[in-house]
Every structure is written in structure tokens, then in C-alpha cells.
C-alpha positions in Angstrom: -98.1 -13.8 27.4 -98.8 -11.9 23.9 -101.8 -9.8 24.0 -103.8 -8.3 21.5 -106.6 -6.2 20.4 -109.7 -7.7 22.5 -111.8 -6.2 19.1 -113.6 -9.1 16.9 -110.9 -10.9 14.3 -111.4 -10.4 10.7 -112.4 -14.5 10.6 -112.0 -17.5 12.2 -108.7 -18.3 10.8 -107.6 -15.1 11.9 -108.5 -16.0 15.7 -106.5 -19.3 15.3 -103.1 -17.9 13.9 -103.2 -15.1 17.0 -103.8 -18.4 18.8 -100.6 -20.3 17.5 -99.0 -17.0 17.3 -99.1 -16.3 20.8 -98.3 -19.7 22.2 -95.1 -19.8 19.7 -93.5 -16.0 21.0 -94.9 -17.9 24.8 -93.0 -21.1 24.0 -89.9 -19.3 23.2 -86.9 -19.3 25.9 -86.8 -15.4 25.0 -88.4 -13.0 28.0 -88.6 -10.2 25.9 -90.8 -11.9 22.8 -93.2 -13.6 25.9 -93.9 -10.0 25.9 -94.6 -8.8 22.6 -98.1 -7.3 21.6 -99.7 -9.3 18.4 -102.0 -8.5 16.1 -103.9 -10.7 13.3 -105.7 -9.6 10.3 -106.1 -11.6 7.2 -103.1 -13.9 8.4 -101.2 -11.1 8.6 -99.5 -10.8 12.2 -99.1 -7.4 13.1 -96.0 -7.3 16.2 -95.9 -3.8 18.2 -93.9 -3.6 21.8 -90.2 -2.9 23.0 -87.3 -5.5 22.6 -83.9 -5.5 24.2 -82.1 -5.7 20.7 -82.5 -6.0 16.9 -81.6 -9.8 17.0 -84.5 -10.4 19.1 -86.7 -7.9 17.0 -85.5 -10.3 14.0 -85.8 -13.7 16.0 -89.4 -12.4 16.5 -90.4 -12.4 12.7 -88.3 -15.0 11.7 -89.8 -17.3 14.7 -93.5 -16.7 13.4 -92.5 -16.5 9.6 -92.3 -20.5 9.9 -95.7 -20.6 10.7 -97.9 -21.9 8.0 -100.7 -19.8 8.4 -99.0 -16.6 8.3 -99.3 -14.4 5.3 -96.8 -11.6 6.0 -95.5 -9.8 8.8 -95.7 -6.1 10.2 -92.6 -6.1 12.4 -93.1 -3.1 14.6 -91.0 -3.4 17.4 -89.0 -0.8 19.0 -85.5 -1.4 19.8 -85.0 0.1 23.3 -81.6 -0.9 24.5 -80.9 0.0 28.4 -78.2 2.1 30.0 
């Protein structure tokens, strides 16, 4: 599942995008974005962890980008391919 910072969200809103965020990387049929870190502040959705490749660092943002609620995204996923 998604985590995120246990700190207090910015507003209620905020609390119920990382919400829908979290169940939307959960719900996808992509292990590596069940795993991704999220952040919400201002219905901005901060992203932070490792993915397997760029296309799922992309399928990431583009996956939460059709969210209504969200505002912009701070895609800062590492890329961390293995040998």
C-alpha cells in the first residue's frame, strides 16, 4: 500500500485526495506503483520511491493525473533498473 507522511494534511481535501490517491496506485495491476510513497499538499501529490522503469515512473503520474482533485504532480521517482 502507498504510505505517506503520518504529519497533519494541509486540509481536509488534502486527506481525501492521499485517500483516493492511494487506493488508485493500490488498485493498479502494477507491483511496483502498490509501492510508491505519496504525498498531498494543497492537491498537489507529491510521489517519492523506486520503480523498475521510466514507463512505470510515467504510468504513475499519468494514472493519478486523471484524478479530479489533483492539482499538479511532483513525480519523484527513481528509476532503479536491476542487473
Amino acid at each position: 500500500m502507498p504510505t505517506g507522511s503520518p504529519v497533519a494534511f494541509a486540509n481536509t481535501t488534502d486527506r481525501d485526495l492521499f485517500l483516493e490517491v492511494s487506493k488508485t496506485l493500490r488498485d493498479t495491476r502494477f507491483a511496483a506503483l502498490q509501492r510508491i510513497r505519496c504525498r498531498v499538499s494543497n492537491g498537489i501529490v507529491e510521489l517519492s520511491g523506486d520503480v523498475p522503469s521510466f514507463y512505470s515512473k510515467q504510468i504513475a503520474q499519468e494514472v493519478l493525473l486523471s484524478l479530479d482533485d489533483v492539482q499538479g504532480i511532483e513525480n519523484r521517482l527513481h528509476v532503479r533498473c536491476s542487473r
